[in-house]
C-alpha positions as CSV (number, residue, x, y, z in Angstrom):
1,X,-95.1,13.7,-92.1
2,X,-94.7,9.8,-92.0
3,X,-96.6,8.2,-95.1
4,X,-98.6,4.2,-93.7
5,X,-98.5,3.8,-97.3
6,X,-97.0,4.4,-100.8
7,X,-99.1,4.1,-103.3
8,X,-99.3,1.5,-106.1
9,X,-98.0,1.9,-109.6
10,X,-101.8,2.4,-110.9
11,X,-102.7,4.9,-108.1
12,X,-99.4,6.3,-109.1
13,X,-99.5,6.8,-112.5
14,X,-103.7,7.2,-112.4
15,X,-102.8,10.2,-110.0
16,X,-100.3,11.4,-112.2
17,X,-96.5,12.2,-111.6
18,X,-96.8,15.6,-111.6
19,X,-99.8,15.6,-109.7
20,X,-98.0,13.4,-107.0
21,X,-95.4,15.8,-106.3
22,X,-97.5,18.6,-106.5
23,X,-99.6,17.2,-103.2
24,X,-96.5,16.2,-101.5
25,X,-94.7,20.5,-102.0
26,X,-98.7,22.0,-101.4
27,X,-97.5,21.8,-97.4
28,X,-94.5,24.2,-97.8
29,X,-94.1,28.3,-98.0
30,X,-95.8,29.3,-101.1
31,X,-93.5,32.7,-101.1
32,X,-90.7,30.3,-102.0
33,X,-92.3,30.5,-105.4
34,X,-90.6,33.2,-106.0
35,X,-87.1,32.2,-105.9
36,X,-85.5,30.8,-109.2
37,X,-86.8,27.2,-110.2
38,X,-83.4,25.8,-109.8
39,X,-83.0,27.4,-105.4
40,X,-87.0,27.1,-105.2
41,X,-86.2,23.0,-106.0
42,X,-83.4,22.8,-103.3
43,X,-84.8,24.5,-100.2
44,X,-87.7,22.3,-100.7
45,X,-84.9,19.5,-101.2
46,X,-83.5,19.7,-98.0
47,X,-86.6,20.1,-96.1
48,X,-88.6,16.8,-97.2
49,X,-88.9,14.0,-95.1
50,X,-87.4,10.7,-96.5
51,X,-90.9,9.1,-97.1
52,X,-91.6,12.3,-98.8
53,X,-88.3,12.3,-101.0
54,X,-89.3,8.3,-101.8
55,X,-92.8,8.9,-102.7
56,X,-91.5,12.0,-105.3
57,X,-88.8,9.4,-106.8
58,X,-91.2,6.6,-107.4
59,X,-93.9,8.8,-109.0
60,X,-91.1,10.1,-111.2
61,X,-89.4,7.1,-112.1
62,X,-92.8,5.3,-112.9
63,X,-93.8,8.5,-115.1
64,X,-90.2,7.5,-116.7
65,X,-90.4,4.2,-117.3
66,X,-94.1,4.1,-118.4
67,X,-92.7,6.6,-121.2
68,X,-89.9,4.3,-122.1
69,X,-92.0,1.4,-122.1
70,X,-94.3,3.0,-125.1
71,X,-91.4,4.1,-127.5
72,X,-90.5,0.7,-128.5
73,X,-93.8,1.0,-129.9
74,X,-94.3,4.6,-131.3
75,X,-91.6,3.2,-133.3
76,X,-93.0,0.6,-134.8
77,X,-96.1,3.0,-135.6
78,X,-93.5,5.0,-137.9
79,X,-92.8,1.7,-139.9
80,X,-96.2,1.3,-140.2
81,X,-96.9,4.6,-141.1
82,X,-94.4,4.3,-143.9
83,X,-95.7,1.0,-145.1
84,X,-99.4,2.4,-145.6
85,X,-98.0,5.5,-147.4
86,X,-95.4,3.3,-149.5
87,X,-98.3,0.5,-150.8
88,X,-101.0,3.3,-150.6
89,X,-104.0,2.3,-148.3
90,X,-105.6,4.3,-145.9
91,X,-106.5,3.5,-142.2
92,X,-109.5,5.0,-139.9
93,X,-109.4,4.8,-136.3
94,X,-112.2,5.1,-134.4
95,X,-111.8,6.4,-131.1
96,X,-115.1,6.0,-129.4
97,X,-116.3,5.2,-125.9
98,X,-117.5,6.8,-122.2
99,X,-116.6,10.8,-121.3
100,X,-113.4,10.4,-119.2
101,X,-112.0,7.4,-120.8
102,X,-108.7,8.3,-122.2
103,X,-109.1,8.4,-125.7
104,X,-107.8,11.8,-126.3
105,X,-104.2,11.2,-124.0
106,X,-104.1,7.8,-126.1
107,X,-104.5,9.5,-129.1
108,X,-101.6,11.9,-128.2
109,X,-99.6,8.9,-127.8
110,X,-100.2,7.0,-130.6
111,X,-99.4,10.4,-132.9
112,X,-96.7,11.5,-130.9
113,X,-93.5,10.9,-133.3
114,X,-95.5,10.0,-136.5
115,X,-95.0,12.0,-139.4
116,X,-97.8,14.9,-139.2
117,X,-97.8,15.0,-142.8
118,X,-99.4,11.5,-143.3
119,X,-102.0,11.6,-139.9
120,X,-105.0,14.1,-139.1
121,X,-106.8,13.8,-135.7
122,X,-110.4,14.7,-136.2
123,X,-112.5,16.2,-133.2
124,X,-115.9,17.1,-135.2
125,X,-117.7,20.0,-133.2
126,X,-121.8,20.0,-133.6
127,X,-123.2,19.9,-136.7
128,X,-124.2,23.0,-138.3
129,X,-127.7,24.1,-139.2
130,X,-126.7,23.1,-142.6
131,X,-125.3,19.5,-142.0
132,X,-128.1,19.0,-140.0
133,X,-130.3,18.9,-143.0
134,X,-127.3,16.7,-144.5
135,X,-126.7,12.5,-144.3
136,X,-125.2,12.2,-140.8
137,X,-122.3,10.4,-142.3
138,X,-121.1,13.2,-144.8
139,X,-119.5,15.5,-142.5
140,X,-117.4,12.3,-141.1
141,X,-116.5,11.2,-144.7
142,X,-115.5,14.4,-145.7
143,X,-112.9,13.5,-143.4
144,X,-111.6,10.4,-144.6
145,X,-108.1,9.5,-145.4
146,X,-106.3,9.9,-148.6
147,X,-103.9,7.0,-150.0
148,X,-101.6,6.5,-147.8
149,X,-102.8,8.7,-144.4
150,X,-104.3,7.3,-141.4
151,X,-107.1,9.7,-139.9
152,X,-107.8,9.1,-136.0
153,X,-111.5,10.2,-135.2
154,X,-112.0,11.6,-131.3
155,X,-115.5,10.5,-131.1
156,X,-116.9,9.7,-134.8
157,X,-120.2,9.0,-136.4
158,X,-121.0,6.6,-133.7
159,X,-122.0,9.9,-131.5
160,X,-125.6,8.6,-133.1
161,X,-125.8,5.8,-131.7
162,X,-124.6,6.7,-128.2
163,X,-124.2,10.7,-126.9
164,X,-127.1,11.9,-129.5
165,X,-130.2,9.7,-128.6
166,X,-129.1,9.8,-125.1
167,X,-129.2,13.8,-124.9
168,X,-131.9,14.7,-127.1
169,X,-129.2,15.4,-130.1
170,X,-131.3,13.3,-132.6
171,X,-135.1,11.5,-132.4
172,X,-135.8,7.6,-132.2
173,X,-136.4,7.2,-135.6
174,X,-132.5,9.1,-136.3
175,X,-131.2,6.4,-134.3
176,X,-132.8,3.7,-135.2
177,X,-132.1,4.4,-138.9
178,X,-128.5,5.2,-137.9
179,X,-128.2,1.3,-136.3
180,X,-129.5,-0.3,-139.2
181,X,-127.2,1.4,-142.3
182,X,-124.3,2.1,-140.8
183,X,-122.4,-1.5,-141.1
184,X,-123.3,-1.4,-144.9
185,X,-121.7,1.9,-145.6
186,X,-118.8,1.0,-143.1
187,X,-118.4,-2.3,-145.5
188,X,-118.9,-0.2,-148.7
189,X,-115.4,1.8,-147.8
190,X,-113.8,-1.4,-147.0
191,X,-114.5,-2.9,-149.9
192,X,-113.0,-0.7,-151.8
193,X,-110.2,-2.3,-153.4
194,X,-109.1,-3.7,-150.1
195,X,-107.5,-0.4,-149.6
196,X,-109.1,1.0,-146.1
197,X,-108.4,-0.3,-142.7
198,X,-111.1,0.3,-140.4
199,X,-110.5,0.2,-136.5
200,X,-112.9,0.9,-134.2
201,X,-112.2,1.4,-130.2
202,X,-114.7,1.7,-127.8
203,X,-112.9,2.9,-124.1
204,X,-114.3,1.9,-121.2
205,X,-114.0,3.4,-117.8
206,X,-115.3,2.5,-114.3
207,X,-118.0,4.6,-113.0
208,X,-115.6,5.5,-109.6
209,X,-112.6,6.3,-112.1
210,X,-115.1,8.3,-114.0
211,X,-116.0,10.4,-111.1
212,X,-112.0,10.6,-110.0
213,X,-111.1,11.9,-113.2
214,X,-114.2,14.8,-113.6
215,X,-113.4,15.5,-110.1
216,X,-109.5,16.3,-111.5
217,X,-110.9,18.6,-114.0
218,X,-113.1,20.6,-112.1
219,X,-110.3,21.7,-110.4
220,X,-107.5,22.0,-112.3
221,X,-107.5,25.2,-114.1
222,X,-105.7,23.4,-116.8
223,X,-108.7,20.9,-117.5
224,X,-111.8,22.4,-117.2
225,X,-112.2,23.1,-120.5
226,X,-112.4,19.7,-121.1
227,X,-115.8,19.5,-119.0
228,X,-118.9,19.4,-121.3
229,X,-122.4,19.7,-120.8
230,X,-122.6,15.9,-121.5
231,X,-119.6,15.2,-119.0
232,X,-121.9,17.1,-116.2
233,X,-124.4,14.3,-116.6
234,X,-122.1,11.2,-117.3
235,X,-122.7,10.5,-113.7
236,X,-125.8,10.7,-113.5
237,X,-127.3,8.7,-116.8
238,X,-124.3,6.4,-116.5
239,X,-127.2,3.5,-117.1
240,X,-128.6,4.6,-119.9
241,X,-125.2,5.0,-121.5
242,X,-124.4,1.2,-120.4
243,X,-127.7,0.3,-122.1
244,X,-126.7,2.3,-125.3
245,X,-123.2,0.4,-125.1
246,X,-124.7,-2.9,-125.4
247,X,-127.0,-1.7,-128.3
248,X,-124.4,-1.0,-130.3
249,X,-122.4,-3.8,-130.0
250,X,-124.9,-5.8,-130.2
251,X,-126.2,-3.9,-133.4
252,X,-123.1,-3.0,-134.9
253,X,-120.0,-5.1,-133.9
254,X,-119.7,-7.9,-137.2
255,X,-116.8,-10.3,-138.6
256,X,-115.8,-7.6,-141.4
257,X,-116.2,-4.1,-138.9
258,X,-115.5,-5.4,-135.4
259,X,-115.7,-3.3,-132.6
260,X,-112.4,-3.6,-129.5
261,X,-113.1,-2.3,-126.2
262,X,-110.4,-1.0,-124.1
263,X,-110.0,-1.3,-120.3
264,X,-109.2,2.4,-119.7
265,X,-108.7,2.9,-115.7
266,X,-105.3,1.9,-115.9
267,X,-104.2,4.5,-118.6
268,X,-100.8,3.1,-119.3
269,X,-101.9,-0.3,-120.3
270,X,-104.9,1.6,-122.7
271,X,-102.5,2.9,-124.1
272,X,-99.6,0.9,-125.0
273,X,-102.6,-2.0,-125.5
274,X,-104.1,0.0,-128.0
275,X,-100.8,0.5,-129.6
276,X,-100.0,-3.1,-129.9
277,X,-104.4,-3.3,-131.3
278,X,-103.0,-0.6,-134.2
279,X,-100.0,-2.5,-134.8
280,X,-101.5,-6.0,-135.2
281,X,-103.9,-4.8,-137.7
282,X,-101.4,-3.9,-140.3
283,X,-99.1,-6.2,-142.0
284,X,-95.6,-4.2,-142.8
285,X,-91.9,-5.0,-143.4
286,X,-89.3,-4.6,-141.0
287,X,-91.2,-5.4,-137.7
288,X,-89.3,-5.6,-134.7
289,X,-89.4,-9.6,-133.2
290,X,-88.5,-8.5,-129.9
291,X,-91.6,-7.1,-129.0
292,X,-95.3,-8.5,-128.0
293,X,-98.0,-7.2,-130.3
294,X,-100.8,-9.3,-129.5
295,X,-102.9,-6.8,-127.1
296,X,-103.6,-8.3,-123.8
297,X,-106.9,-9.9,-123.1
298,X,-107.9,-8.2,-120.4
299,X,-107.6,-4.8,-121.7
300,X,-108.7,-5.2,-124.9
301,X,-111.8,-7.3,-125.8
302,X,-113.7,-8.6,-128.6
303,X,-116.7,-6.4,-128.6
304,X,-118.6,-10.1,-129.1
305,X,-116.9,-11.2,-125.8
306,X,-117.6,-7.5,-124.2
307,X,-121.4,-8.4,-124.7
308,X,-121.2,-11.6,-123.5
309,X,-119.6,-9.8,-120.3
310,X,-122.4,-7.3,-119.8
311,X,-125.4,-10.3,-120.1
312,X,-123.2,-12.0,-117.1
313,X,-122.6,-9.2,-115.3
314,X,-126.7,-7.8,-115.4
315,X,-127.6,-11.2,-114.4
316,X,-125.2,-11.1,-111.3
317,X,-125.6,-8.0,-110.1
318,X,-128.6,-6.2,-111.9
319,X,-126.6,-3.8,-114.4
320,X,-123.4,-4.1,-116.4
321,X,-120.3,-2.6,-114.8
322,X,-119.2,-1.0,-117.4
C-alpha cells in the first residue's frame, strides 16, 4: 500500500506514535501475535512497504524528539521545585478548561520527574451529601499546599462556575454567588504573607479535535473510562459551555488572579507552553539561560485578550470558536 501522503508533525503526534504504527501493522496476520515480541517485530519488518517503514520512523522519531524537547524543561521544574521548598511558599495550579483538552497528559508532564514528596495532584470526585451542605470552597482548601509543596488541581473550584450550572450540579443563585466571592477568597490566600502562588489555566480545544479525541476513547479499551456523563454531552452543549467560558473570564479573570488560556489541539506545544507559563511565574536561582521561558503567544493567552477574541469572533461568525 502506497501512502499520497504522510502526515504532518501535528496529525502525527495528535494521532499518537503508538497509535500510528498500530494502523499501519492492523493489515497483517493477527496469529503472528503469538510469536515472541522480538520475531513478531521482524516478520512484520521484512514485509512493510517502504512508505509504510517511513511513516513508522517518523511517528517514532517525532514521539522522540517531542519527549526530548520537554526535558530541558522538567528540569528546570526540579530547580523550581527546590526553590519553593528551600524559601518556603506554596504554589496552586489550576488546571481548568473544556472535557478533552489535555489537562490531565499535561499534568503528567509537568510532575513527571519532580520530587513526589513536595507535589499532590488533586482530582476532587462529587461532593458528598455532607459537603454539599458545606462552603463549596472547603473541600478545595482542604487541599491546599503546605510550605513549600505545589498542589496541581485537575478541574478545581471553578467546576461552579462552568460544569455545575451547566448540568444541573448547582441552582442560579449557587452560581451567581460563586462569581461574585470567589476573587476575594482567591486574594485572601494570596495575601497571605506573599507566600502562595496562584496559577490558573483554562485549556481550550476546538470543537472538531474535541470530537476526534472522544471518538479515540470510545474505542480504545484503554480510555473509556475516561468518558463521563458530562463528556457524552460536551458535543452537544458545546455553546452553552462557550457562553460559560466568557462569563468567567469576564467575571473572574483580574490583575492579582489572572486567568491563561491554553491552545490545546496541538498537545505538544500545551504542554511544553504551559511548562514555560509555570516556570515564568516563579523567580529561582540557578536558571538555565539557554532556554526560552516566555510561553508563546499563540498558545497561551491573557484571559483579558482571550475575551477580547471571543467578542471578535461572535461578531464574525455568530459564536466564539472556542
Amino acid at each position: 500500500m502506497k501512502h499520497k501522503n504522510t502526515l504532518s508533525p501535528e496529525e502525527a503526534f495528535g494521532r499518537g506514535a503508538t497509535a500510528t504504527i498500530r494502523r499501519l501493522l492492523e493489515k497483517f496476520d493477527h496469529n503472528l501475535q503469538h510469536d515472541t515480541p522480538d520475531k513478531h517485530a521482524d516478520k512484520i519488518a521484512r514485509v512493510l512497504d517502504r512508505e509504510d517503514k517511513k511513516e513508522i520512523l517518523r511517528a517514532a522519531l517525532l514521539k522522540h524528539y517531542y519527549s526530548e524537547e520537554l526535558k530541558p524543561y522538567q528540569a528546570e521544574l526540579i530547580k523550581m521545585q527546590a526553590h519553593l521548598e528551600k524559601t518556603g511558599k506554596k504554589m496552586i495550579i489550576l488546571f481548568d478548561g473544556r472535557d478533552a483538552s489535555g489537562k490531565g497528559g499535561t499534568i503528567r508532564r509537568v510532575t513527571r520527574y519532580m520530587n513526589e514528596k513536595r507535589y499532590r495532584v488533586c482530582a476532587l470526585g462529587k461532593p458528598s451529601e455532607v459537603q454539599k451542605t458545606e462552603l463549596h470552597m472547603k473541600r478545595y482548601i482542604e487541599q491546599f499546599p503546605h510550605a513549600g509543596e505545589i498542589v496541581l488541581f485537575d478541574r478545581s473550584w471553578y467546576n461552579r462556575a462552568m460544569v455545575e450550572p451547566i448540568m444541573g450540579f448547582c441552582n442560579e443563585e449557587q452560581y451567581r454567588r460563586f462569581l461574585k466571592k470567589v476573587i476575594p477568597y482567591e486574594e485572601n490566600f494570596m495575601l497571605d504573607g506573599g507566600k502562595t502562588i496562584l496559577l490558573k489555566l483554562y485549556f481550550s480545544v476546538s470543537r472538531e479535535e474535541q470530537a476526534k479525541r472522544f471518538e479515540r476513547r470510545l474505542n480504545d479499551p484503554l480510555r473509556q473510562w475516561k468518558l463521563s456523563e458530562v463528556d457524552l454531552q460536551a458535543q452537544d452543549l458545546w455553546d452553552e459551555f462557550t457562553e460559560k467560558k466568557r462569563v468567567l473570564l469576564q467575571k473572574t479573570h483580574t490583575d492579582s488572579s489572572k486567568w491563561w488560556v491554553v491552545r490545546s489541539d496541538n498537545k505538544h506545544l500545551a504542554r511544553r507552553e504551559t511548562m514555560k507559563l509555570i516556570l515564568s511565574s516563579v523567580r529561582y536561582l540557578g536558571r538555565s539561560r539557554s532556554l526560552t521561558y516566555s510561553p508563546d503567544p499563540d498558545i497561551v493567552i491573557r484571559g483579558d485578550v482571550e475575551l477580547k477574541n471571543m467578542k471578535l469572533e461572535k461578531k464574525k461568525y455568530g459564536t466564539a470558536l472556542r
